[in-house]
C-alpha positions in Angstrom: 3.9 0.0 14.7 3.0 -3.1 16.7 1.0 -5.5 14.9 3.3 -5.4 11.7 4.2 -8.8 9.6 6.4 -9.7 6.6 6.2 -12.6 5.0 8.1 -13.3 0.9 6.3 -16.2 -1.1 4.5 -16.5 -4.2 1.1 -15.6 -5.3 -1.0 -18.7 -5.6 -3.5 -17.4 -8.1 -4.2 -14.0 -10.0 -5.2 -11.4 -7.6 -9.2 -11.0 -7.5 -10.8 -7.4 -7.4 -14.1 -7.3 -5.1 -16.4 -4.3 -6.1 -18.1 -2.7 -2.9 -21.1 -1.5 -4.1 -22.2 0.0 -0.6 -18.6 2.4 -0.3 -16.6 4.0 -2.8 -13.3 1.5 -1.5 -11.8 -0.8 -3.9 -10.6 -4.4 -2.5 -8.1 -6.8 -3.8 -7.9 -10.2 -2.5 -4.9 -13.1 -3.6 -2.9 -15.7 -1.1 1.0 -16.0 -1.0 2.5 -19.6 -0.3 5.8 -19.5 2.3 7.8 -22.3 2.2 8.4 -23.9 5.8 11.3 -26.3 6.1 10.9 -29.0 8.0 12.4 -31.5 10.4 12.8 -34.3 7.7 14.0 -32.3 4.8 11.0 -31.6 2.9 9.3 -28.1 2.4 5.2 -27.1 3.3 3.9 -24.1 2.5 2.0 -22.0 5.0 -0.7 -20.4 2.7 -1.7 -16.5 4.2 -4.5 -14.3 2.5 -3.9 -11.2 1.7 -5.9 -8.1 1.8 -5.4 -4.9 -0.2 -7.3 -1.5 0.0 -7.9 1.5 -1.9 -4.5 3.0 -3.5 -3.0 -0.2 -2.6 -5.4 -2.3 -4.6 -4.8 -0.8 -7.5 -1.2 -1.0 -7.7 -1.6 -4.8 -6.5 -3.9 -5.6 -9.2 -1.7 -3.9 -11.9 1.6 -5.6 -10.7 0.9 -9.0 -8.9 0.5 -11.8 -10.9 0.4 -15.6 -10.2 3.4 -17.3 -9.2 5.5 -14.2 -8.5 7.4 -13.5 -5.5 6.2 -10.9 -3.6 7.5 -9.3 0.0 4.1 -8.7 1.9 4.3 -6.0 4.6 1.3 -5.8 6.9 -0.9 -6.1 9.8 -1.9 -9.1 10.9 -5.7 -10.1 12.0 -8.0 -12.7 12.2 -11.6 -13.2 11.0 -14.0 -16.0 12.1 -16.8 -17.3 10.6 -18.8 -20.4 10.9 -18.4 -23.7 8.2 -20.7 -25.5 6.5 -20.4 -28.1 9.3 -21.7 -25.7 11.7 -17.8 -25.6 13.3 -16.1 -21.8 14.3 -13.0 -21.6 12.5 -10.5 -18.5 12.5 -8.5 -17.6 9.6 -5.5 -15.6 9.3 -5.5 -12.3 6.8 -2.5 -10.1 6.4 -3.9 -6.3 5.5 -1.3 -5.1 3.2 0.5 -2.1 4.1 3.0 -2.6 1.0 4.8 -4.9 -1.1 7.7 -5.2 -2.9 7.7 -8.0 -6.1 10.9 -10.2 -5.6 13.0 -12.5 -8.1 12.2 -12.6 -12.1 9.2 -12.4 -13.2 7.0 -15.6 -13.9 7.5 -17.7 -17.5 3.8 -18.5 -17.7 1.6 -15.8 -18.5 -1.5 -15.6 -16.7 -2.7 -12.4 -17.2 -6.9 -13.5 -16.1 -7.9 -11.3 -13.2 -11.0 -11.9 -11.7 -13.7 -9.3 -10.7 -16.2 -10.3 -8.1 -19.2 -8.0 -7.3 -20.8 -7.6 -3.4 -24.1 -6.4 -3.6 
């Protein structure tokens, strides 16, 4: 495959489920944090959003969770819009492929997932 990424992080927040009304395909949406080092000594984290579909969704939505580390295999593409400033800006989205959950588990228990409905 050409267009394949990895990337291991952690979830930033719970994993949000997006009902399409218009198709019978489920959506999951949640970002993962990677930690950069840097020049200096001090880590930044490059944030990338995450996309899962149908079969994938599902299993993402039972099994991700915030703060756990997660292996992200995907393709990577880029979607535009324009801001609230009237400026183009390009974001980049990583459509999951697969993932593998990584380290222990999380101590806190945030077990909210959020359900967002597109008319």
């Amino acid at each position: 495959m050409n267009n394949t990424i990895i990337i291991l992080g952690h979830v930033g927040q719970p994993p949000k489920r997006i009902d399409l009304t218009d198709t019978s395909k489920s959506l999951v949406k949640f970002s993962v944090a990677v930690k950069e080092p840097s020049a200096k000594g001090q880590e930044k984290s490059q944030w990338f959003e995450v996309e899962a579909w149908n079969g994938n969704s599902e299993n993402a939505l039972n099994l991700i969770t915030k703060g756990r580390e997660v292996q992200v295999t995907g393709r990577l593409t880029l979607n535009s819009y324009t801001a609230k400033d009237g400026t183009n800006k390009v974001v980049p989205v990583i459509k999951m492929l697969g993932f593998q959950l990584c380290g222990k588990k999380p101590e806190q228990t945030d077990t909210a997932t959020e359900y967002i409905s597109l008319v």
